[in-house]
N, C-alpha and C positions, 0 to 999 in steps of 0.2 A: 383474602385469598391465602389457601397455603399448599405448599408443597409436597409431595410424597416421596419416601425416602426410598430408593431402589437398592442401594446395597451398605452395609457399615462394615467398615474398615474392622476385624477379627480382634486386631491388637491394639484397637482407640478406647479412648477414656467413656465415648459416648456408649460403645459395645458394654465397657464391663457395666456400664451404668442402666443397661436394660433397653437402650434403642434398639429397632431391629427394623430389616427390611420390611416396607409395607407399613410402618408407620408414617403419620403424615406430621410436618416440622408445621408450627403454627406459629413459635416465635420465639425470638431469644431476648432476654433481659426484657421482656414489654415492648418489644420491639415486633412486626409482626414482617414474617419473612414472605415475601413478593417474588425474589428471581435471585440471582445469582449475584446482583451487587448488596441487596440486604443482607445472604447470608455470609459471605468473605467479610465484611465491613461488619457486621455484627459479634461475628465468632472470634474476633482476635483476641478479646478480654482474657486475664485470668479466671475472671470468675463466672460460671454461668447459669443461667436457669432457662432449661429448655420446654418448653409446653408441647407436650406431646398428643397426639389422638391418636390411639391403638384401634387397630382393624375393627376390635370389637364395639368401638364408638366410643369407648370412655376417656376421658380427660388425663394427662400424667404430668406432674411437673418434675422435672428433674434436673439436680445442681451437679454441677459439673465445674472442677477446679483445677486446670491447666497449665503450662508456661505460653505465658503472651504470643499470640502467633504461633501456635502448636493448631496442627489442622485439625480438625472433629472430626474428620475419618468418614464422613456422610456422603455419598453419590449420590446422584438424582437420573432420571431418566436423559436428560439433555444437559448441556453445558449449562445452558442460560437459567435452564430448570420452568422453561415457559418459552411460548414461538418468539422465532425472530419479530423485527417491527420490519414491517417491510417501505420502502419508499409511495407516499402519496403525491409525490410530485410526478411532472413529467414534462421533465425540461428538455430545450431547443435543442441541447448538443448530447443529451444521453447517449452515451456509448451502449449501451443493451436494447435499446429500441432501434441500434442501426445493426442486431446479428439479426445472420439471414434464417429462414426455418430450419427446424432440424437439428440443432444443437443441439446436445445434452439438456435436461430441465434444468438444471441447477445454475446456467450460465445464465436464465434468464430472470432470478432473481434480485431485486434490488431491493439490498436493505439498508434501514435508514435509521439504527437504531444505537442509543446512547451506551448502550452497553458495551457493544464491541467497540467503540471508538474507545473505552476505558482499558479492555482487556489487549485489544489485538491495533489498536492506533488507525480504525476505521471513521472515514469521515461524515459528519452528519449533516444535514441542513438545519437543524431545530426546528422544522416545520410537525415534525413527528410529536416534538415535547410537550406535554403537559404539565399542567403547572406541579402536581406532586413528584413528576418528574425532574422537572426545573429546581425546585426546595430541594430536594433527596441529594444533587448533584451538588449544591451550594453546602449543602449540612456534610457529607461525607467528605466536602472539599475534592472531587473526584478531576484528578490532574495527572498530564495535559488532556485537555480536552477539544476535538480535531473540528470543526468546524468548515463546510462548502459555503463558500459567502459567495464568491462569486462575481456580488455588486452589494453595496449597502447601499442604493436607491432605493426606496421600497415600491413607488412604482416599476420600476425595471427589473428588481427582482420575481414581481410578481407573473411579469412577465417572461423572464426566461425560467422561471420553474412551471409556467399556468398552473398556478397556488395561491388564489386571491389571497392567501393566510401567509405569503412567503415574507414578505413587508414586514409584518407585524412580528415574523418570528425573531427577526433581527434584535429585538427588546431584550429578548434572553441574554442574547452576545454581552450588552451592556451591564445585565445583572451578574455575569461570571464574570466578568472585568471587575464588574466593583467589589466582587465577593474576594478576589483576589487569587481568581485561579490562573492557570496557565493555560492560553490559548491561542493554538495551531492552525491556520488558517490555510485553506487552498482558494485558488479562483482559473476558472476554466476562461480563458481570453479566447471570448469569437469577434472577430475582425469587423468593426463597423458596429458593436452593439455593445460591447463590455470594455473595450479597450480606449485609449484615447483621453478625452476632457474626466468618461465615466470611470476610466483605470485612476486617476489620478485622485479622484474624489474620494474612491473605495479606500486607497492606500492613506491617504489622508487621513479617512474614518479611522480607520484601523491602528493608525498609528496613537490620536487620541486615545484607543481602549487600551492602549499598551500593550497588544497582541506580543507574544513568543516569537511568531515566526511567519511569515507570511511566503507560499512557494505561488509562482502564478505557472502555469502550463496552456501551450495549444490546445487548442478542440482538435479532437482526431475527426475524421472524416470518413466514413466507410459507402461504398455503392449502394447499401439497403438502405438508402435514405427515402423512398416511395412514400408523399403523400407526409413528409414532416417539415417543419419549419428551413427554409432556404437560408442554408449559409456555406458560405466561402473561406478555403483554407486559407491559411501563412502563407504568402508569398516572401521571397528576400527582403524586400520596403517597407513590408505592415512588421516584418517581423525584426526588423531594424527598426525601425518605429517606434514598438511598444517598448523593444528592449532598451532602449535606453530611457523612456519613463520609469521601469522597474529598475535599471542601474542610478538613475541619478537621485530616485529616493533611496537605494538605498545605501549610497553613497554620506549622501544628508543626513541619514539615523545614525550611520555609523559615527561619525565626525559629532553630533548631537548628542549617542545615548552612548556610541561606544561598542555598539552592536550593529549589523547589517540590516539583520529581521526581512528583508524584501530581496527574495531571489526569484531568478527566475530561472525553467525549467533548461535542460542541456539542447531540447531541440530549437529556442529560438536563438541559441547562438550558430548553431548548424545550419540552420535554414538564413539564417543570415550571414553567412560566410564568414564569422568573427570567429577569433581563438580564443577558446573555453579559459575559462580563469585557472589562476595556481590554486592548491592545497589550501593558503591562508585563505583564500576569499572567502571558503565556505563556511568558517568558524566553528568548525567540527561536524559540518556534516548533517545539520538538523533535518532539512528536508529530502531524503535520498529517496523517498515511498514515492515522491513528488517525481520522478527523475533528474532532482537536482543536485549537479554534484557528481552522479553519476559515473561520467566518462573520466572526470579528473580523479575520482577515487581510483579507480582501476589502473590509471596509470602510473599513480604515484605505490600503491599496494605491487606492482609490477617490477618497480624499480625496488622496493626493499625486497621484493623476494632474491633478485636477483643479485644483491650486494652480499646474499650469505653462500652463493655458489660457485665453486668452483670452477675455473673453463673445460669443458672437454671440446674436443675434437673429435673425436671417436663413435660422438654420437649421428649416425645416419640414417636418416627417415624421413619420411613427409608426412604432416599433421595438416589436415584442414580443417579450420575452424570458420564457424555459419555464424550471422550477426544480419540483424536487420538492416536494410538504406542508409538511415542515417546514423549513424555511429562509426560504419565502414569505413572512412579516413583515417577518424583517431584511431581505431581499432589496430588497421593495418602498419598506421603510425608508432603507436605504443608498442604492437608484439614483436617490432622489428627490432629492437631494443636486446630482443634473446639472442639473436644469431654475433653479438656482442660476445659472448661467452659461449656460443652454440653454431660456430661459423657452418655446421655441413648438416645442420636440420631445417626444411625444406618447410616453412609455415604458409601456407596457402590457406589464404584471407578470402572467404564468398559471402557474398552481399549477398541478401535473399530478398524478392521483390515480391509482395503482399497483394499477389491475383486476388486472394481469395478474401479481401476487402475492398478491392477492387484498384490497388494500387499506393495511395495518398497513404497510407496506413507505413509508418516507414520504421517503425520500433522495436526492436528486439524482440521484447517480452512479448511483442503480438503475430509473431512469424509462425504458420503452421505447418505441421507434418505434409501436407499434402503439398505444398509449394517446396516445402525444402524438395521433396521427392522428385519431382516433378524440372526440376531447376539443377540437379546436379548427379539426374540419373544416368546420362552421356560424358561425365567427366570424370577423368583420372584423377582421383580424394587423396591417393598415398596407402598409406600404415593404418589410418584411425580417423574419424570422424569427431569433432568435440561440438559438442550440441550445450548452450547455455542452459542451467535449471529454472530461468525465468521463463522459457519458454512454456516449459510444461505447469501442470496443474501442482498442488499442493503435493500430490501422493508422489506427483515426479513420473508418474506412467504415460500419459496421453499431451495432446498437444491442443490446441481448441478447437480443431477440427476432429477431431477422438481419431487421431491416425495416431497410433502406439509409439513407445520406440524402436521394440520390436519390429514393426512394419517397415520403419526406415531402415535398420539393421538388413531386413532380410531383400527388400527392394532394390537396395542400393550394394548390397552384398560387401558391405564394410564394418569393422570393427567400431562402434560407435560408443562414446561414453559422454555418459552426462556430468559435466561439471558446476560445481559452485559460483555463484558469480562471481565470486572474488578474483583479481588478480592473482594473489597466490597461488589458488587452486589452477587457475590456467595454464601459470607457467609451469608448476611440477606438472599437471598431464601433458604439458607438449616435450618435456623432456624424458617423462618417464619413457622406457624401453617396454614397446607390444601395446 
């Protein structure tokens, strides 16, 4: 296979060397370029020999002599420079087989591909890999590398992916363990089927590989579950339960290896009415994509912003800030902390309840425009609106229900701004003036 080059870089070495859009990349050093991790991994050499195929068919080879890690200045039509790998599984708890119709197309893809687990820290099941996929990842030493385990049963995984092949992908895990990579583990805990004697095995498993980091997280639950495998959320018991399997291993590794490695996500200490760990517990923070970690980041990032501020008095306004169900205690816990330094700014903490999953869905990042609207279009907001950036989509315009910000702005006839998730950024927009 190879590639077609869509634009070269004017001022790159590959330009003055006679590459040009609409030539197609065939390979560098003998190496034959596939996607987007052959060519990053191949091009970093000083020295290079490029095989070219000009429009007109004919063959070019061309040497090219660089500084190490100097980019070749090459586009390609896509990022990846070839389609995404899309997911062939289709497991019990998928969050994308419970949206309802009608969403955007793009919300309804799942991909399951080794590449952006490399690039952007997405996670894969290795049901997808192939073995020259598999080699390719061992040879480039391609780290860390994100992994949905789930269960290392192989009949139970096969089961919770219905992927007669989900079993057997587990092999790989072991050959990037021994190859000596770094690897990221998540596991989605549904209550009665992965958690329990089966949690305690998987971590077990996994602590054998030597895994980086293992985050476990609730299965969300959404109303479009019509006609899919029957399961039940976290209650406080199951989720006291599990969590203290996942604290007492990983109490054990740490005292063992020195390291925690086994966290579990912020909502099963929520759901189980316990106080979220200190700063130290999370050993910097490894699984925060996981949401773990989460709530104690923002609180502690809250209190330094605040140690470099000054007290005013003088400032007077009301700022209401939106957040999903479950976070809303600490939420209102932590920002209460600014009227410390800010005694006459008026912070008005609104939980937002997630109709439009039918409720169970209690998460920040998964709160839509149509329910914020809808939930706080009869209430006195203040000055400004601070709406979290997790909510919305990558571009930061829409929310997953394609209601705008705009929409909410003009709906609710409030000055709205979208903030960073950070602590920091919170607390300057709730002091900032307008």
């Amino acid at each position: 296979m190879a590639v077609t080059i869509k634009e070269v870089n004017s001022q790159s070495r590959a330009f003055k060397k006679g590459v040009n859009s609409g030539d197609v990349l065939i390979s560098i050093n003998g190496n034959e370029i596939v996607d987007v991790l052959d060519y990053r991994f191949y091009q970093v050499n000083k020295k290079l020999e490029l095989v070219i195929k000009k429009p007109d068919g004919k063959t070019k080879k061309i040497k090219i002599k660089k500084e190490e890690y100097e980019e070749l200045g090459l586009e390609f039509d896509s990022y990846l420079m070839d389609k995404e790998h899309s997911c062939k599984n289709k497991c019990i708890f998928c969050f994308i087989d419970q949206l309802p119709k009608g969403m955007r197309e793009s919300l309804y893809f799942k991909d399951d591909d080794s590449r952006l687990s490399f690039l952007f820290g997405n996670y894969i099941t290795l049901t997808n890999l192939t073995e020259h996929e598999i080699s390719r990842i061992i040879k480039m030493r391609i780290s860390p590398i994100n992994v949905s385990v789930h269960t290392t049963n192989p009949e139970l995984r096969c089961k919770m992916m219905n992927n007669r092949f989900a079993g057997d992908a587990l092999a790989a895990l072991r050959r990037f363990s021994e190859a000596g990579l770094m690897i990221n583990c998540q596991i989605v805990a549904c209550p009665g089927i992965n958690d329990g004697e089966e949690l305690k095995r998987t971590l077990t498993d996994l602590e054998q590989l030597g895994v980086q980091c293992v985050a476990v997280v609730p299965v969300g639950l959404t109303r479009y579950r019509e006609n899919l495998f029957k399961l039940t959320p976290y209650n406080s018991k199951t989720a006291a339960e599990t969590l203290e399997i996942i604290e007492s291993f990983g109490d054990r590794l740490k005292e063992k290896y020195g390291r925690r490695t086994v966290y579990a996500a912020d909502e099963f200490y929520i759901k189980a009415g316990r106080e979220l760990p200190p700063p130290e517990y999370y050993e910097g923070y490894p699984a925060l994509e996981n949401g773990v970690g989460l709530v104690t980041l923002l609180r502690e990032e809250v209190e330094f912003a605040l140690e470099d501020l000054e007290p005013d008095s003088t400032l007077d306004q009301k700022v209401t800030v939106v957040c999903g169900e479950c976070t809303y205690k600490e939420l209102k816990k932590t920002l209460a902390q600014i009227n410390g330094k800010f005694p006459n700014i008026k912070i008005n903490i609104r939980k937002i309840k997630n109709e439009f999953f039918g409720g169970q869905i209690d998460v920040t990042g998964l709160v839509t425009g149509g329910d914020l609207i809808n939930q706080l279009k009869d209430e006195e907001l203040g000055d400004k609106l601070l709406i979290p950036s997790c909510m919305l989509r990558f571009e930061g315009d829409v929310f997953l229900d394609d209601v705008s910000v705009e929409d909410v702005r003009e709906k609710l006839g409030i000055n709205v701004k979208v903030t960073d998730n950070s602590g920091e950024a919170v607390v300057r927009e709730i002091i900032k003036r307008g």
